[in-house]
ROKE-130906 format. One record per residue (C-alpha): x negated, y negated, z. Coordinates in steps of 0.1 Angstrom, whole numbers, padded with zeros to 4 digits, always signed. Layout:
BEGIN
XYZ...
END
This chain:
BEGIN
+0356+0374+0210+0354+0368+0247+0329+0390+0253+0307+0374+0222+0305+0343+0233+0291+0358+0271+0262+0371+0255+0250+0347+0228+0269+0316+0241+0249+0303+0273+0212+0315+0263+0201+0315+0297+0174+0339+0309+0183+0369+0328+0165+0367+0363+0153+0337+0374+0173+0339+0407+0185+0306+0424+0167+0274+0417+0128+0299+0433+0119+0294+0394+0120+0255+0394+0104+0248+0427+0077+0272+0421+0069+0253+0391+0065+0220+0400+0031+0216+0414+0011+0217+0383+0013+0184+0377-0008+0158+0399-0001+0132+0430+0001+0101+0420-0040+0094+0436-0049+0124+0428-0059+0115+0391-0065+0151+0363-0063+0182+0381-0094+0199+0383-0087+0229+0364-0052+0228+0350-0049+0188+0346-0013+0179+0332+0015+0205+0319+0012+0207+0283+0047+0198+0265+0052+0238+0263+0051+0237+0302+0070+0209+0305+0098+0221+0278+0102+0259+0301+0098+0237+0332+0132+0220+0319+0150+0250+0304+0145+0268+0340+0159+0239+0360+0187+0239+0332+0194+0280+0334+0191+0274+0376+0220+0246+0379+0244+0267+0354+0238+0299+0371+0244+0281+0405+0276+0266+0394+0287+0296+0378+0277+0319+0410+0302+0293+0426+0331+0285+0401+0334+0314+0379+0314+0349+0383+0343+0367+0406+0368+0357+0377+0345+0368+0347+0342+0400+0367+0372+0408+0371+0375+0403+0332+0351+0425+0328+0366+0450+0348+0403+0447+0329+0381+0447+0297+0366+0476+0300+0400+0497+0318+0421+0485+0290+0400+0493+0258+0378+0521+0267+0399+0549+0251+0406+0522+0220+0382+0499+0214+0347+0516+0223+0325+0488+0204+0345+0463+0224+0341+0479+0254+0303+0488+0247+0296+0451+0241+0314+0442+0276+0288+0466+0289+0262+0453+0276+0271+0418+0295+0277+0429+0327+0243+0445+0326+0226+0411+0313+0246+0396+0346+0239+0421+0370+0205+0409+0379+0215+0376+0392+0249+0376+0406+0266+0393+0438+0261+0426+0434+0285+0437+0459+0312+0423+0432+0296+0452+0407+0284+0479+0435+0321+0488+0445+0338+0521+0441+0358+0502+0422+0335+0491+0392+0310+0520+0394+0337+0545+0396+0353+0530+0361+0310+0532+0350+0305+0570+0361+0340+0583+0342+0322+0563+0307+0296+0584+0311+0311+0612+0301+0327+0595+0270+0302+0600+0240+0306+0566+0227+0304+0548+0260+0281+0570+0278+0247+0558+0265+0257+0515+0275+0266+0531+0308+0234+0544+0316+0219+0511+0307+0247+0492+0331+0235+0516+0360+0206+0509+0358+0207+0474+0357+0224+0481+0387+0198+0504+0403+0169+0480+0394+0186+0448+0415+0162+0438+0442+0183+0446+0476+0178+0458+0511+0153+0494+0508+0184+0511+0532+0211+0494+0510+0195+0502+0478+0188+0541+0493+0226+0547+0498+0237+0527+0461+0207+0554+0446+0222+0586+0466+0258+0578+0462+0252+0573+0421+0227+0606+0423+0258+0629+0444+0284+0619+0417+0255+0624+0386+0246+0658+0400+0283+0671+0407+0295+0657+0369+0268+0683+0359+0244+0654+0345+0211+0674+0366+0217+0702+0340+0196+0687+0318+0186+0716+0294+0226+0718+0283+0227+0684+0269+0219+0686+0233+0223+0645+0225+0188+0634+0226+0199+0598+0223+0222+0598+0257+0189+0621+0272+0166+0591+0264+0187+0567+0282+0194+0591+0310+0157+0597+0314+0158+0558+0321+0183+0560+0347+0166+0587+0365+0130+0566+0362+0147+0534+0378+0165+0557+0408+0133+0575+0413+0114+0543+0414+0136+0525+0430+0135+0554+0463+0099+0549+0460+0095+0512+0465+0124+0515+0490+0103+0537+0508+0071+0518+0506+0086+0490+0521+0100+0507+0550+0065+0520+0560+0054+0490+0554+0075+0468+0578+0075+0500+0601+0039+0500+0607+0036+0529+0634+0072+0533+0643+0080+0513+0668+0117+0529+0678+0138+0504+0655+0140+0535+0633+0120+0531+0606+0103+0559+0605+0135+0585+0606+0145+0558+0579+0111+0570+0560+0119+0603+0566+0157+0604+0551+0136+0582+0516+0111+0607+0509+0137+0636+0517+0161+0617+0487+0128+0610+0465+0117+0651+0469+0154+0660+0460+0148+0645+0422+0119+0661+0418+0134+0691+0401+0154+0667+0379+0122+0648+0371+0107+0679+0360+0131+0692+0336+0129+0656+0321+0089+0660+0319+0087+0691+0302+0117+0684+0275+0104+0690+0238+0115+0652+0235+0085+0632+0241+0103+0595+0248+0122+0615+0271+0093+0628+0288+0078+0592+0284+0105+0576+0299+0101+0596+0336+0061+0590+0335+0064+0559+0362+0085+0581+0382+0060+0606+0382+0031+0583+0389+0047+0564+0419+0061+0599+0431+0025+0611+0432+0011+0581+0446+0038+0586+0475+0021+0620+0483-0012+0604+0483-0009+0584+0510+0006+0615+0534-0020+0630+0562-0009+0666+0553+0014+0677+0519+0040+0704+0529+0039+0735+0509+0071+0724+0488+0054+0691+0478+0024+0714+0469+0048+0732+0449+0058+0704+0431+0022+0688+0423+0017+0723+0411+0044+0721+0386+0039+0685+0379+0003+0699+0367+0018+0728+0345+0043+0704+0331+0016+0677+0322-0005+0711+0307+0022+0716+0287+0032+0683+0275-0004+0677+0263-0007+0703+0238-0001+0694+0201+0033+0706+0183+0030+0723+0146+0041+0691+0130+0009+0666+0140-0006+0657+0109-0043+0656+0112-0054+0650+0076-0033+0614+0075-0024+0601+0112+0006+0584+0108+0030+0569+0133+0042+0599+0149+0008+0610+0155-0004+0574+0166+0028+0577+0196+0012+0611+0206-0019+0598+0209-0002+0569+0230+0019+0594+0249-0011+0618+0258-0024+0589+0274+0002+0581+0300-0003+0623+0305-0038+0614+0314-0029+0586+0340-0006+0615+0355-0036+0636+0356-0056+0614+0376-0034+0611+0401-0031+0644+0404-0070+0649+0410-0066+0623+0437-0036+0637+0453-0051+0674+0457-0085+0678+0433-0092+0716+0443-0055+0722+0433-0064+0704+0399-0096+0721+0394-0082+0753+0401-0052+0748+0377-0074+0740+0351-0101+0765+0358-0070+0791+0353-0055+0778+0322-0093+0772+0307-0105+0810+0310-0077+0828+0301-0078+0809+0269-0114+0812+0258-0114+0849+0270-0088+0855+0239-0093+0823+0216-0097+0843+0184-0060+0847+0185-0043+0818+0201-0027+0789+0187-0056+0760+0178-0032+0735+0203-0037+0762+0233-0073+0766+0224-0077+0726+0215-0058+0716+0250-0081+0738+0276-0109+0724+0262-0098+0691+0266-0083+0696+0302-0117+0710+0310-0129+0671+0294-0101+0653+0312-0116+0667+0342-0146+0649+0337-0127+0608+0343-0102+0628+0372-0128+0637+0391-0157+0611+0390-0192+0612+0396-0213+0586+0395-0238+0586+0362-0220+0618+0351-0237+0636+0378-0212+0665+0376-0232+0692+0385-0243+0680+0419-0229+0670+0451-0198+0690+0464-0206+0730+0452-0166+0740+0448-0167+0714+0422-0200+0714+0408-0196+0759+0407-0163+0757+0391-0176+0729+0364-0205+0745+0361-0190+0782+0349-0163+0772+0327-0190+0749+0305-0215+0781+0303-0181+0798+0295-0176+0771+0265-0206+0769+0255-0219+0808+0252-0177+0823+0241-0184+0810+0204-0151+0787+0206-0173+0765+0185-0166+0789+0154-0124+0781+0152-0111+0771+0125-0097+0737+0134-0107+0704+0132-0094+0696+0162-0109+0721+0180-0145+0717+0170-0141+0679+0174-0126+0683+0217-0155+0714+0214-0185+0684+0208-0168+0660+0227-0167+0681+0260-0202+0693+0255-0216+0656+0256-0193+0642+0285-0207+0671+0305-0244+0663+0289-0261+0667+0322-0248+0709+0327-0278+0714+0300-0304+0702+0325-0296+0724+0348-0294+0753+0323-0311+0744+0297-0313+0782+0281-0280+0768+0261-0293+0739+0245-0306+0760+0214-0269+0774+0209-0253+0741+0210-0278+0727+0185-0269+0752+0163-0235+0744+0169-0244+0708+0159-0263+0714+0129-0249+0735+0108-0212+0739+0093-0194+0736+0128-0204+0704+0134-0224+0678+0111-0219+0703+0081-0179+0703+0089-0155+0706+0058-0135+0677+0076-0154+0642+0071-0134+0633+0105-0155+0656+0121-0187+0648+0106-0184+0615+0114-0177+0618+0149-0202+0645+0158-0231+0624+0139-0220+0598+0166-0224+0624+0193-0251+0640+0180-0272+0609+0188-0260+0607+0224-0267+0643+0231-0303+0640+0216-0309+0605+0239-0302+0628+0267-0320+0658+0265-0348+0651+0240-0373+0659+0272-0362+0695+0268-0359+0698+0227-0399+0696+0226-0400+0732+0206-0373+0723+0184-0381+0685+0169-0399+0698+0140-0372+0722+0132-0344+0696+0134-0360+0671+0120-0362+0695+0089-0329+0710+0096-0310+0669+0092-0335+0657+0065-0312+0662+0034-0287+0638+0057-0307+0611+0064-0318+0605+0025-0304+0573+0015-0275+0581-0006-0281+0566-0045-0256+0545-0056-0256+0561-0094-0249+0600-0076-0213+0604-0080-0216+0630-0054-0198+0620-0018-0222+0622+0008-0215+0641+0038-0219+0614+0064-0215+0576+0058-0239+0553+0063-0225+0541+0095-0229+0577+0101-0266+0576+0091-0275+0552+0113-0271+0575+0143-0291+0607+0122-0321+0579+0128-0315+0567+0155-0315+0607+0169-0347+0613+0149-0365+0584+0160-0359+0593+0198-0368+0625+0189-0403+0615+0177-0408+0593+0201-0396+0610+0227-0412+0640+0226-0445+0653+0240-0466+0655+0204-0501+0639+0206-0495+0604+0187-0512+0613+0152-0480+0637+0151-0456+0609+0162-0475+0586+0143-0473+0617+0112-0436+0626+0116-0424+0587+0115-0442+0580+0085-0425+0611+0070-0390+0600+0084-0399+0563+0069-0415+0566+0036-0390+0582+0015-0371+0550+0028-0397+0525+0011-0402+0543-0018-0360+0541-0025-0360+0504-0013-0387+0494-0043-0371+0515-0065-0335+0503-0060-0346+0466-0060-0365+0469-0090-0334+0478-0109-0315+0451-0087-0337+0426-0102-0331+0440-0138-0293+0447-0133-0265+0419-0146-0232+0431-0136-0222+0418-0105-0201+0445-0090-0230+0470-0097-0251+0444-0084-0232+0444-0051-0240+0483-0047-0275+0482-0052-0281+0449-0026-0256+0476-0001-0280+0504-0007-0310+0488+0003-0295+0469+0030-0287+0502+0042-0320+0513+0036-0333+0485+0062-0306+0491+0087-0320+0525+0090-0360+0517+0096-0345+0489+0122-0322+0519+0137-0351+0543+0145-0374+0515+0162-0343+0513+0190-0362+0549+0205-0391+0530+0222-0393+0514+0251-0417+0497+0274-0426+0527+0285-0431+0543+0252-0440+0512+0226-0446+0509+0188-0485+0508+0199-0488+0537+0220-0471+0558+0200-0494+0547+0173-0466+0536+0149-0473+0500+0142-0488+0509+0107-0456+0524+0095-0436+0494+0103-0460+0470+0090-0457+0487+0059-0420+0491+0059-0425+0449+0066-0440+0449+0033-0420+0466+0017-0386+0448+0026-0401+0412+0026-0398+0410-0016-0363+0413-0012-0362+0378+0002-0373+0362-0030-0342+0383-0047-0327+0357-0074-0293+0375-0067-0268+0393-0036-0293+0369-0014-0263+0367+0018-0267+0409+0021-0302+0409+0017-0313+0383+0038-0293+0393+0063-0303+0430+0067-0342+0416+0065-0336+0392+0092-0321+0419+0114-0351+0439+0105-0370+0406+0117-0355+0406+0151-0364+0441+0157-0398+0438+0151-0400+0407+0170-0397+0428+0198-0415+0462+0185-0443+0452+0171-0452+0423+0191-0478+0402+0178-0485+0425+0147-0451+0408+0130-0466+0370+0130-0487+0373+0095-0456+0382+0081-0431+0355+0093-0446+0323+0074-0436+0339+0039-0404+0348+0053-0395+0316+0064-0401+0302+0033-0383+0324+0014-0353+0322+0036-0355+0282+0038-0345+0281-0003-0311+0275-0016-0294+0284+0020-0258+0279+0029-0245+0267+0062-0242+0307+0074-0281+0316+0063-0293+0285+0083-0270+0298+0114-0283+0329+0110-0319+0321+0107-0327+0298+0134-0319+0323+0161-0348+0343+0146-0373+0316+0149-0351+0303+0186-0363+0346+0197-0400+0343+0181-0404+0309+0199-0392+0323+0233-0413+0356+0231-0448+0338+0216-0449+0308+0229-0481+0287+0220-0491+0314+0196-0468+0302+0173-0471+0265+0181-0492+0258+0149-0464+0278+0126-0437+0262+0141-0453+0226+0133-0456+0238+0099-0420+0252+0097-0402+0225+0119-0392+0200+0095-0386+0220+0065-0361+0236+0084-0347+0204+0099-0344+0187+0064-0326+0220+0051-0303+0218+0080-0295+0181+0075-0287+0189+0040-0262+0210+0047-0244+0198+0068-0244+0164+0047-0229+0182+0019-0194+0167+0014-0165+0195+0022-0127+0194+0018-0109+0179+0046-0090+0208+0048-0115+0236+0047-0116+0250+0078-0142+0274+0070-0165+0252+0062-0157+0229+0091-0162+0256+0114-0193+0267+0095-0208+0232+0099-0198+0233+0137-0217+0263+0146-0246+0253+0119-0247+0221+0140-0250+0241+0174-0275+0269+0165-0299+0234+0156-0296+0222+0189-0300+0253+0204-0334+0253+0182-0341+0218+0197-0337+0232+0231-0356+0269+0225-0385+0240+0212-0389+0220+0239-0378+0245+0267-0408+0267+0257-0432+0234+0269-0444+0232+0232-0435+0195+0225-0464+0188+0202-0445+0204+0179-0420+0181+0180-0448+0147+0188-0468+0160+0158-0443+0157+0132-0448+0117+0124-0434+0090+0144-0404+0087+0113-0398+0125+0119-0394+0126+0151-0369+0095+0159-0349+0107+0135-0347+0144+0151-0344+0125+0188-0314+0107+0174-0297+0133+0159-0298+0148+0195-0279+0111+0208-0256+0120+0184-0249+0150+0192-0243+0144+0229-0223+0116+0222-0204+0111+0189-0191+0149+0180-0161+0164+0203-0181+0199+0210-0189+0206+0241-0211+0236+0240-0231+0212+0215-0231+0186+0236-0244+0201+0269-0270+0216+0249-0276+0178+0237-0277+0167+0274-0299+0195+0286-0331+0186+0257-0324+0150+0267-0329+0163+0303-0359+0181+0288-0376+0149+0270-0373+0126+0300-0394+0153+0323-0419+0161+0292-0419+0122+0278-0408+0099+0302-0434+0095+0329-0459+0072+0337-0481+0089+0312-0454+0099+0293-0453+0089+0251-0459+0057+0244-0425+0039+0239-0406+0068+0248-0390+0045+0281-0376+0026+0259-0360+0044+0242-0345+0062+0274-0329+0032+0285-0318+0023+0249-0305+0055+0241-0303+0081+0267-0291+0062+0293-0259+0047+0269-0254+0083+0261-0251+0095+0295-0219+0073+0301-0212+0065+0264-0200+0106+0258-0179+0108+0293-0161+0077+0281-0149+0092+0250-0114+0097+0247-0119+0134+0233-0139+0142+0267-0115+0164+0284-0122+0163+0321-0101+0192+0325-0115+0214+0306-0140+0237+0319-0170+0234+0295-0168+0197+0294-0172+0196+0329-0205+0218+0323-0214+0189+0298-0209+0165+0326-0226+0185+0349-0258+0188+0324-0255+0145+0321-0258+0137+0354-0289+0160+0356-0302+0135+0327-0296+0106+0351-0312+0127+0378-0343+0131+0359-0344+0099+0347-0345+0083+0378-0371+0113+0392-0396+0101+0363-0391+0060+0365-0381+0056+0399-0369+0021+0412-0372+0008+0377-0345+0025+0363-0321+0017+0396-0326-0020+0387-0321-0014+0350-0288+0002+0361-0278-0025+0385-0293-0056+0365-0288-0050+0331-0268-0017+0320-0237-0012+0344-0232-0052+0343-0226-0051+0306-0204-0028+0313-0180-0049+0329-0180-0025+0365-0177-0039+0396-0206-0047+0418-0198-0024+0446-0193+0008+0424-0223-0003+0408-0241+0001+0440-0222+0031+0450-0234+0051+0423-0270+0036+0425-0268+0054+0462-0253+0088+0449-0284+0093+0423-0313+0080+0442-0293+0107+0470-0319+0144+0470-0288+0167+0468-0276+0174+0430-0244+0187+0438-0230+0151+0456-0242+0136+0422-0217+0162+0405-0192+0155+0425-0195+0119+0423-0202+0116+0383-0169+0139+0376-0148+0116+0402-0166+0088+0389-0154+0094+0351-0117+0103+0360-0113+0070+0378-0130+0053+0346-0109+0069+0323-0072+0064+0342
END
């Protein structure tokens, strides 16, 4: 009972030492001038709540460090004498509190001979031993003096090692070997930081004996090393995993030496073969249905990796020797090893590629050791067959390897046919696993993006080789397809830079893309024509996939030019203007309009930027077309094709944007009048970004300099657009919306609101724009302390700015006679801000405006 209510009855945390917690807490909040912070502004009730709690758990520890602690310990200790031959779940639980008290009380009153003498003779009692290790190293992980904290590690390690707890491969309860793998992590990390800090504060050894202090660490850190080894190479993998950050600190201790002695070479050495040996796979990985075991492997070989990059930094020719070993013997007799040796030299040989950098994956120049030894042991993977072996895992490290190191086939390029091979047939994108299919179409396309300078002789061959993979797979087939469509995406993308890429005159190019694109239309007519007849819904829903499929893979294969290689020059603009006409229909598609539209739009985009000029006969139609019956999300969607069009052509398109403007407009105000639940917050959000993607449209309008679009849509028109940007600075709590708000305002003032400016338009800046460029700040939901509001701000009093740059003394007497006045301020801030924006520098206007609003707002 006593020992219950220690560990659920005072809830306190278990290391915020002394009252450090609550001091260091306390300056969140500001002075009492200082107004908002800045950045972090007042503590939210969260803050405020742990800001309590810690000052609460401070002033009981404190009290209890001076009332009660010796006592309780002492408890603890007659506890755990009297009851640990009869009552080892009482005695277990007593353990478990003294370690949830170690961290924050005397630990001279635990680190006795005493205490840790009782601690050491329950470790060798089954039920006790595995709550001891966890009390010891509570113990070991208490922040003390490096020198005190060396002899409490040695003294613990002396009488471990002569109770025969070193020997680990005779302990057969993995359970106490997990938390004894702890124990050992904490002492050997505990060694390393004390040792750290002693060099540290020793700086060059200045006689106070520091270094021979140094010297005496890293003699006590090099002593576990065996023990850390036997726990790194145990069949166990938490076991293993548990003595990783020992590992990893123990290497980074060797690092940072001038000169490694030939013992610690000894140990990187076997730190290597040990990590070698950890990586490979066991019998029991399942790689037909990954579960959790196999996710923790995954996990696992991941911390092996860190260990192996520490390694290359600590002694890289030792690595890439190691590995160079391992990696030949194995492919010199693969046809009969194990898949997991075969599968694990091929990805050391990979690993190799992160542990020893280069910069663009330039592997195979620079420093010849490295370069040589890289160099041989890919001509030895890619020319021993390895690719043939009968494993899944294999062939997938086999693929993976060969594109990392991408850049060893331009300096021998004799093995790029053998590796396409490789790729094309039933080791690679023909593969019986779909795993591996997938993947390799993935890498396929990387490898082609590469080298497709040196595949001129093969293009026609592979592009006849991959064509049954990239038809567009019928819904009605009932045959699986080899690759997905997500797969197929990358088949085009690799056959478009293949075409495009290569050296053929551009009647071929211009012949193979229309080859590669027109069983493409001829499926999408086909498939919508039965789309149009079709009236079951879900079958309706495959069809409107397949052909957005179909589009997603024309738009793929344009992503292979370039402005060095465009749709013109490679004499391709035909084909796509075709494919244009051939998708467009789908627009007018009664049903599945959401997938359709949005694969055409995509389509849009790309040739926005492909075809240049060539795509503007086609977007009026598709405007129209994509303007009927839309939801919130079509709108959203669509305006950042006409935003892009607007940005890339300019005045070209002025006259189609005049037609287009207000349809669109009216369509967006439509839906976002529609009435909506209160508590749909779908549709809320919906509306939100609906309502930001118009302004943006706004600003893409008048940022491009075309503002007879928006002056030649009728004086009615073009108020009401105006004031839906007043609005929008002022009235909804968004501030991405809003700064976009401020920033056409900005915009209208500079194109509308000089001297020669629209007739009227001054008016209505001193109306309208000027309320709104103190109206918004005002607002209660205009959160000074939040960083994108201040970006509002910031875009606001850039408004004022251009304001006064465009009316001059006019608007300073507006300010001072008429509009600051009514708004009760006093007549020397008046003035003082009249002086700040009549003032060159921006910035001081900033400054001023965000100081100016926090005072306002107090």
């Amino acid at each position: 009972m006593f020992v219950q209510v220690q560990v659920q009855g005072l809830g306190l945390g278990p290391d915020t030492d002394s009252d450090t917690g609550a001091s260091a807490s306390l300056g969140l909040g500001p002075g009492p001038d200082e107004g908002p912070g800045p950045a972090l502004g007042f503590p939210s009730l969260m803050e405020m709540f742990l800001l309590q709690e810690t000052r609460r758990n401070t002033l009981i520890k404190d009290s209890m460090r001076e009332q009660c602690i010796p006592h309780l310990v002492e408890s603890w200790f007659q506890i755990l004498q009297t009851y640990q031959g009869s009552q080892p779940e009482l005695t277990c639980q007593c353990l478990e509190v003294v370690g949830a008290y170690v961290s924050w009380i005397d630990l001279n009153l635990i680190a006795n001979d005493r205490f840790v003498g009782l601690l050491l003779s329950h470790m060798s009692v089954e039920e006790l031993r595995e709550e001891a290790c966890d009390c010891l190293l509570e113990i070991v992980n208490k922040g003390m003096d490096p020198l005190d904290k060396t002899k409490l590690v040695e003294s613990l390690s002396r009488v471990l090692q002569s109770a025969g707890f070193f020997n680990v491969e005779q302990e057969e309860d993995v359970d106490f070997l997990a938390k004894f793998s702890r124990l050992v992590n904490g002492m050997g990390q505990s060694l390393v930081l004390s040792w750290t800090k002693v060099v540290k504060t020793g700086g060059g050894g200045g006689g106070d004996g520091s270094e021979e202090a140094a010297a005496e660490m890293l003699a006590a850190l090099e002593a576990k090393v065996p023990l850390l080894l036997q726990l790194l190479v145990h069949e166990d993998d938490d076991i293993s995993a548990n003595v990783v950050g020992f590992c990893y600190e123990y290497l980074h201790v060797l690092k940072q030496l001038p000169l490694l002695t030939e013992q610690q070479k000894a140990n990187v050495e076997a730190i290597m073969l040990a990590v070698m040996k950890k990586l490979t796979y066991d019998d029991e990985y399942n790689f037909d249905n990954e579960g959790e075991d196999e996710a923790m492997f995954v996990e696992y070989r991941k911390q092996l990796k860190m260990l192996l990059d520490r390694l290359a930094q600590v002694s890289p020719d030792l690595l890439l020797g190691a590995v160079g070993r391992v990696f030949t013997a194995t492919m010199q007799s693969w046809q009969t090893a194990p898949f997991m040796e075969v599968e694990v030299a091929i990805r050391l040989l990979y690993m190799l590629g992160e542990a020893l950098p280069a910069s663009h994956g330039a592997h195979f120049s620079g420093d010849t050791t490295k370069t040589s030894a890289l160099q041989d042991m890919m001509r030895t993977l890619v020319s021993c067959n390895v690719c043939s072996y009968q494993h899944c895992s294999v062939s997938l490290e086999f693929f993976e390897t060969v594109v990392r190191y991408d850049k060893f086939f331009i300096v021998e390029p004799l093995h790029i046919p053998t590796v396409l091979m490789a790729f094309l047939d039933q080791r690679g994108l023909r593969h019986s696993s779909p795993k591996v299919r997938s993947r390799v179409a993935y890498l396929f396309s990387r490898f082609i993006k590469t080298l497709h300078k040196h595949m001129n002789a093969f293009i026609e061959d592979i592009l006849t080789r991959i064509q049954d993979l990239l038809e567009l797979a019928p819904p009605e087939n009932g045959f699986p397809a080899l690759l997905t469509s997500d797969d197929q995406l990358f088949m085009f993308e690799a056959a478009g830079v293949l075409i495009v890429g290569g050296d053929s005159a551009v009647e071929r190019k211009q012949a193979l893309m229309r080859s590669l694109l027109l069983p493409l239309m001829d499926a999408f007519r086909l498939l919508l024509a039965k789309l149009l007849q079709e009236t079951e819904e879900e079958r309706q829903a495959v069809l409107a996939d397949c052909l957005s499929h179909a589009v997603g893979f024309a738009s793929r294969t344009s992503k292979a030019f370039s402005n060095k290689q465009t749709v013109k020059q490679c004499g391709c603009t035909e084909v796509y203007r075709d494919c244009m006409q051939a998708f467009l229909p789908a627009l007018s598609c009664p049903v599945q309009r959401g997938a359709l539209r949005s694969s055409v739009r995509s389509f849009l985009h790309r040739m926005i930027i492909c075809l240049e000029e060539e795509v503007l006969p086609f977007i009026p139609a598709a405007s129209e077309h994509m303007l009927k019956e839309c939801e919130a999300k079509d709108l959203q969607e669509f305006i950042p094709l006409i935003s892009q069009m607007t940005a890339k052509f300019k005045r070209q398109v002025s006259p189609f944007l005049q037609q287009v403007f207000m349809p669109l407009v009216l369509a967006i105000f439509e839906v976002l009048a529609r009435p909506a639940d209160d508590n749909d917050q779908t549709a809320a959000l919906e509306k939100q970004m609906l309502r930001r993607s118009y302004f943006t449209f706004i600003q893409t309008v008048t940022g491009s300099g075309m503002n007879e679009v928006l002056a030649n849509q009728g004086a009615e028109n073009m108020e009401r657009v105006v004031f839906t940007i007043i609005q929008g600075a002022v009235d909804f709590p968004d501030p991405i919306a809003q700064k976009t708000c401020f920033i056409i305002l900005s915009k209208l003032v500079e194109l509308w609101g000089g001297k020669d400016g629209l007739v009227g338009f001054p008016d209505f800046i001193y109306k309208h724009i000027v309320p709104a460029c103190f109206l918004a700040p005002l607002k209660p939901t205009f959160d000074l302390s939040d960083a994108q509001t201040v970006l509002t701000l910031s875009e606001c009093a850039l408004t004022l700015k251009m304001i006064h740059l465009k009316r001059g003394p006019e608007f300073i007497q507006f300010l001072q006679q008429e509009y600051l006045p009514s708004l009760q301020m006093a007549p020397e801030i008046s003035q003082e801000l009249c002086q700040v924006i009549q003032q060159p520098d921006v910035k001081v206007l900033k400054n001023y405006i965000k100081a100016f609003f926090q005072r306002a707002k107090q």
